[in-house]
N, C-alpha and C positions, 0 to 999 in steps of 0.2 A: 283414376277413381271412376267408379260405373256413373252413370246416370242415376240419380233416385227418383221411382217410380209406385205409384200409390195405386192401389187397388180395391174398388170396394162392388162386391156384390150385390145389386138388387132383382131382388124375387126369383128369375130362375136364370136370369140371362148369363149367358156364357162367354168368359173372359177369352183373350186369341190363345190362340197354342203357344201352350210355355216352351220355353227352354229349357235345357238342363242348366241345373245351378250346382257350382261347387259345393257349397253349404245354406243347408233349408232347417231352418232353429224354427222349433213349434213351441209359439208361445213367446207374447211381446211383456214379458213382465220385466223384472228389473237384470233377473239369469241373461233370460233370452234376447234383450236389448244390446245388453251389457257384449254376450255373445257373439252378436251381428255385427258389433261395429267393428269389435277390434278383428274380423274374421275380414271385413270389408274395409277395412285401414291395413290389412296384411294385404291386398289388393284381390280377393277371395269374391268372385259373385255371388250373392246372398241373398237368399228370399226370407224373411221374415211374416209367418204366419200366424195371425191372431185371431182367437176362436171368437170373440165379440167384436160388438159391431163398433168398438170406440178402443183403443189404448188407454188404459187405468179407469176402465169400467163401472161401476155403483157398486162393487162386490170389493174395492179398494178403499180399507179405512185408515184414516190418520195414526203415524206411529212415532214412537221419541228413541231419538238417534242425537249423539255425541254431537256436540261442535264442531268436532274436525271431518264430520260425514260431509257436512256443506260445502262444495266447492263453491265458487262464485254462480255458477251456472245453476245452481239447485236453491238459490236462493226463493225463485218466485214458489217454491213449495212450501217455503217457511209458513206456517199459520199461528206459532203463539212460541212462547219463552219458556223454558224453566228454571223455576228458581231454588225450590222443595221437595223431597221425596215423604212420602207419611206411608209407613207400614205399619198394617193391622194384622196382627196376629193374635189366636187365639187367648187376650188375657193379659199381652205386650201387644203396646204401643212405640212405634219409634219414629220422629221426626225429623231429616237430615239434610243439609244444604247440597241441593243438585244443578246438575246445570243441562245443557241439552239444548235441543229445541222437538216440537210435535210437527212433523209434515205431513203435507195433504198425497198421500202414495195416488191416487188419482193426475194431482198437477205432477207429480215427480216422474213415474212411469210416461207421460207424454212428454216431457223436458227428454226421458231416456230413448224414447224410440225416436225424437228429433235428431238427434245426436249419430244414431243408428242409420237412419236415411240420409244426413249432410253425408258421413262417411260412404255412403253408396248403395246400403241396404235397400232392396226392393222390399214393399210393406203391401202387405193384402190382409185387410179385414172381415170379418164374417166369414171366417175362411177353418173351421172344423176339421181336424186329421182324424180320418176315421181309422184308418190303418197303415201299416208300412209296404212298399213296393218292396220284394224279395227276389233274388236273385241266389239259388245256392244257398240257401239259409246267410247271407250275406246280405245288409239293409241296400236299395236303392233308390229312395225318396221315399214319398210319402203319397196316399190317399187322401184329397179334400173332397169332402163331401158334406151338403146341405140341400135339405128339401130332394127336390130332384135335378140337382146339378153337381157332377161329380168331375172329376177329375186329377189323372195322377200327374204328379210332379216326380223328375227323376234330379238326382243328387248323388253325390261325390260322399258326402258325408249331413248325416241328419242329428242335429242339439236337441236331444226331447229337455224343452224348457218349459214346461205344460202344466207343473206345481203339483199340487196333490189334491183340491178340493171339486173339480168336476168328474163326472163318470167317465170323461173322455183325458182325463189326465191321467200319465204317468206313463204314456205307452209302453217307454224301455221298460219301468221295473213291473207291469202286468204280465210281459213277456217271464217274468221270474216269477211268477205266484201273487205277484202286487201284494197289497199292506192287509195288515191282521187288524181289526178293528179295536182291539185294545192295544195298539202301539199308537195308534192319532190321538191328540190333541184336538177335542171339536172346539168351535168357537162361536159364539154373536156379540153381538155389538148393536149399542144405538146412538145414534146423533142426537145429543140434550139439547131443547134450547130453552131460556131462563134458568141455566144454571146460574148458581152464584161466581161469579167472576175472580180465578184463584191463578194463579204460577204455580200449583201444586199438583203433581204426580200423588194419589194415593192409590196404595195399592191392598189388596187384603187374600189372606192364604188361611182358606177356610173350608176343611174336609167338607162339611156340610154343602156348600154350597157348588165348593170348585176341586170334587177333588183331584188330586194331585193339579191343579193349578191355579187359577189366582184369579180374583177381580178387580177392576180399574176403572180408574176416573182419568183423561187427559185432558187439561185446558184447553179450549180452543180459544177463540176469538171472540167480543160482542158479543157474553153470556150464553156461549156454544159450549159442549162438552164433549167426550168421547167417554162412554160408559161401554163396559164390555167384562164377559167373561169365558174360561174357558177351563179344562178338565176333562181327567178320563172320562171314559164309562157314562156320561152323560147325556140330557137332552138339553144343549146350549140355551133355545128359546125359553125352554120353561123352568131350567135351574137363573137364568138374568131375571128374568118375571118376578120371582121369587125371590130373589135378593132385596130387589129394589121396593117389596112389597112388606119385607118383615124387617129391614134392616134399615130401609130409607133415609139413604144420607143424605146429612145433612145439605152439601151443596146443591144435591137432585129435588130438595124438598117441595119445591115449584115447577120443577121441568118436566118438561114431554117429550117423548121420541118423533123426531121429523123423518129419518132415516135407518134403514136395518143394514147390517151388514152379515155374511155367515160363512164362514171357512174350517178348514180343519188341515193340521198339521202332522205330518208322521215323524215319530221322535223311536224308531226305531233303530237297529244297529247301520249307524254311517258307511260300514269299513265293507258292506255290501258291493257287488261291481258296480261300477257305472260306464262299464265302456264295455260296445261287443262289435259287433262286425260292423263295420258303416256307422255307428252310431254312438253318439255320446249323451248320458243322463247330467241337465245340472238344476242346480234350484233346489226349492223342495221335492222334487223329478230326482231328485237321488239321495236323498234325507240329509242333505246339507242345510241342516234345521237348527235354529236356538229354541233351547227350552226355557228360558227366563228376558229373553229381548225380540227384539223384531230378525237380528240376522241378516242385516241389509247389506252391509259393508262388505260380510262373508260371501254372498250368491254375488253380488259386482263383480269381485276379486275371481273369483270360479269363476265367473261366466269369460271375465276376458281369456281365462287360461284354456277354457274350454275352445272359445275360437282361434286364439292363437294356437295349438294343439292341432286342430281339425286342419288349418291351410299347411301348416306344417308336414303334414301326415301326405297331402295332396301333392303340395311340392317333390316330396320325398316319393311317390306313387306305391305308397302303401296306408290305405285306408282298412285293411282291420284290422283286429282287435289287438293284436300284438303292437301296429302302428299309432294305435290314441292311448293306449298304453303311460305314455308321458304325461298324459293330461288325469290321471286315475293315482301317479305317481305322486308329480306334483300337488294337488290340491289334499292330497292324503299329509305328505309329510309335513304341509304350513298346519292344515286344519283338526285332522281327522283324533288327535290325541286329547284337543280341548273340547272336542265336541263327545269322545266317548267321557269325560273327568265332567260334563254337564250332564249326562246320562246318567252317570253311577252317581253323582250327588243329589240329582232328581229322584233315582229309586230307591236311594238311601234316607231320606224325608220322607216318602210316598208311605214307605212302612210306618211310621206312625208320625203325620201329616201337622196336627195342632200341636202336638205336645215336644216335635223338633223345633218345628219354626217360632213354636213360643222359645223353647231355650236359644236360639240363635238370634233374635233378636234381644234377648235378655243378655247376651254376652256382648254383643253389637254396641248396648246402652252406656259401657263404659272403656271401647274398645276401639279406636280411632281407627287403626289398620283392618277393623274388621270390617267398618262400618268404609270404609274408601273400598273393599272389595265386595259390598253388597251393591253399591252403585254400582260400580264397572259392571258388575252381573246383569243387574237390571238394564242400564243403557248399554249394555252390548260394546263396552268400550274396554280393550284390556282383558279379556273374558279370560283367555288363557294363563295371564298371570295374575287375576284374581283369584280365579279355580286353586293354583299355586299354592296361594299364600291361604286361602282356605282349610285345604288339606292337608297344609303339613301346621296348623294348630292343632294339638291332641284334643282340646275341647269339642272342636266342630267335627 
């Protein structure tokens, strides 16, 4: 197991001369964590770089994840219970026993890059890829670069774990044309506080406000909230304004925002490559995206197959594209079938927004098995065998 060594850049000063690292994952989120370790528990020297100056950033907002996401070790993320789901649709109303918990992706991603560095992972902060080292049209590290201190990093194999929401994300898929503005998902979010104090998940799917996606209320803690909304074609800050402004729920009726948060999601075609020469894309870095949950459980499970993949490849002394190949194989054949059956149900609503989601909750209202795979969908638990039993009702 390597030494775990921590890195952090101020103002211009210049770290000693790197090494070459077997594997260099851009981006310390849950992918890229996730990535490192198991890449650095394969016995793989690993640099882990992260574009801000903290692990689970202010731009990390609280998300509701299944009960059986918790391992013992993820507990200190826990921030509130759920008890209730309430879905507002156009006209339908629906109420339904849930369960779950809301964690703080801030405390979760620094539990995950902990975990990263016990394993052996080398971690450097404030540390921006500006671009890829090439060899032969063949990846061979990475460029960091900030202010005016730069420096390349070489590598065996590079994880763009780097998400979709900064201008300096996505490297692998900008290398392919990067994303079309109407395939993202934008997002904002605010941190309530004097909300009314609830265990209750609501959620509301309202062309007007969100379209093709949805707005929400998550309990926190001690009259906290997590309000947030998100949709195509949108301007996230001034369609949330706007809700909360004409529509003013009732739990929000006293609360203020302490905190913003603002991302965007690409929910374009999955089955895209993610694997080229030297290089592997995971995370939202390769549209291993939920459309209706957070998707957390799905980038963990990717990301370990990602670095197990990459030492594998090293072992074998074939790092490209043919050799991560397994890693494009694998996470295609667990994921890649429920993730397009969440596509095509997403664009299959999209076409007329109020007037599905009113009848699908209105089937839901006396429909037990319906209503067991609207949760699974929401909390991202089962996704694939709720999609299932979905599509093969001729109503839905």
């Amino acid at each position: 197991m390597h030494e775990s060594v921590f890195h952090y850049k101020k103002g211009l000063s210049q770290r000693r001369k790197v090494e070459h690292y077997d594997v260099i994952v851009i981006g310390a989120g849950p992918a890229g964590c996730s990535a490192a370790k198991k890449a650095a528990e394969e016995g793989a020297k690993v640099l882990l770089l992260e574009l801000q100056s903290q692990v689970g950033g202010p731009t990390k907002s609280p998300v509701w994840v299944p009960d059986d996401f918790l391992r013992h070790e993820f507990k200190r993320a826990e921030v509130s219970e759920v008890a209730s789901l309430h879905i507002h649709a156009v006209g339908e109303d629906l109420t339904l026993q849930a369960e779950g918990k809301i964690i703080d992706r801030q405390i979760l991603e620094k539990l995950l890059a902990a975990e990263a560095a016990e394993a052996g992972a080398e971690l450097w902060l404030g540390s921006p890829v500006k671009e890829l080292l090439m060899e032969k049209e063949k990846v061979k590290g990475v460029v960091v670069e900030s202010g005016g201190w730069r420096e390349g990093v070489g590598g065996e194999v590079v994880i763009d774990a780097s998400g979709s929401g900064w201008e300096l994300s996505g490297i692998f898929r900008r290398r392919l044309g990067g994303w079309k503005r109407e395939e993202m998902i934008f997002l904002s979010e605010y941190m309530m506080a004097n909300a009314l104090p609830k265990k209750e998940v609501e959620i509301w799917f309202t062309s007007y406000f969100a379209p093709g996606g949805k707005v929400w209320i998550y309990p926190l803690e001690d009259g906290f909230a997590q309000f947030g909304i998100s949709g195509l074609r949108l301007h996230p800050d001034a369609a949330l304004d706007e809700f909360l402004g004409v529509e003013n729920p009732k739990r929000l009726e006293r609360a203020v925002p302490l905190a913003s948060f603002r991302g965007q999601l690409p929910i374009d075609d999955p089955s895209l490559p993610s694997c080229g020469e030297g290089i592997l894309a995971v995370g939202s870095a390769a549209s291993q995206t939920r459309v209706f949950s957070s998707g957390l459980s799905l980038v963990l499970e990717c990301g370990e197959i990602a670095g197990e993949v990459a030492v594998d490849s090293i072992t074998e002394g074939d790092t490209s594209k043919e050799g991560l190949l397994p890693y494009e194989k694998r996470w295609k054949e667990k994921f890649l079938g429920e993730l397009r059956a969440e596509r095509v149900l997403h664009k299959s609503l999209s076409v007329a927004w109020d007037r599905r989601f009113r009848e699908l909750v209105r089937l839901a209202r006396e429909d037990a098995e319906l209503q067991r795979s609207l949760l699974c969908l929401m909390e991202g638990r089962e996704v694939g065998r709720a999609l299932l039993r979905m599509v093969e009702r001729k109503e839905v």
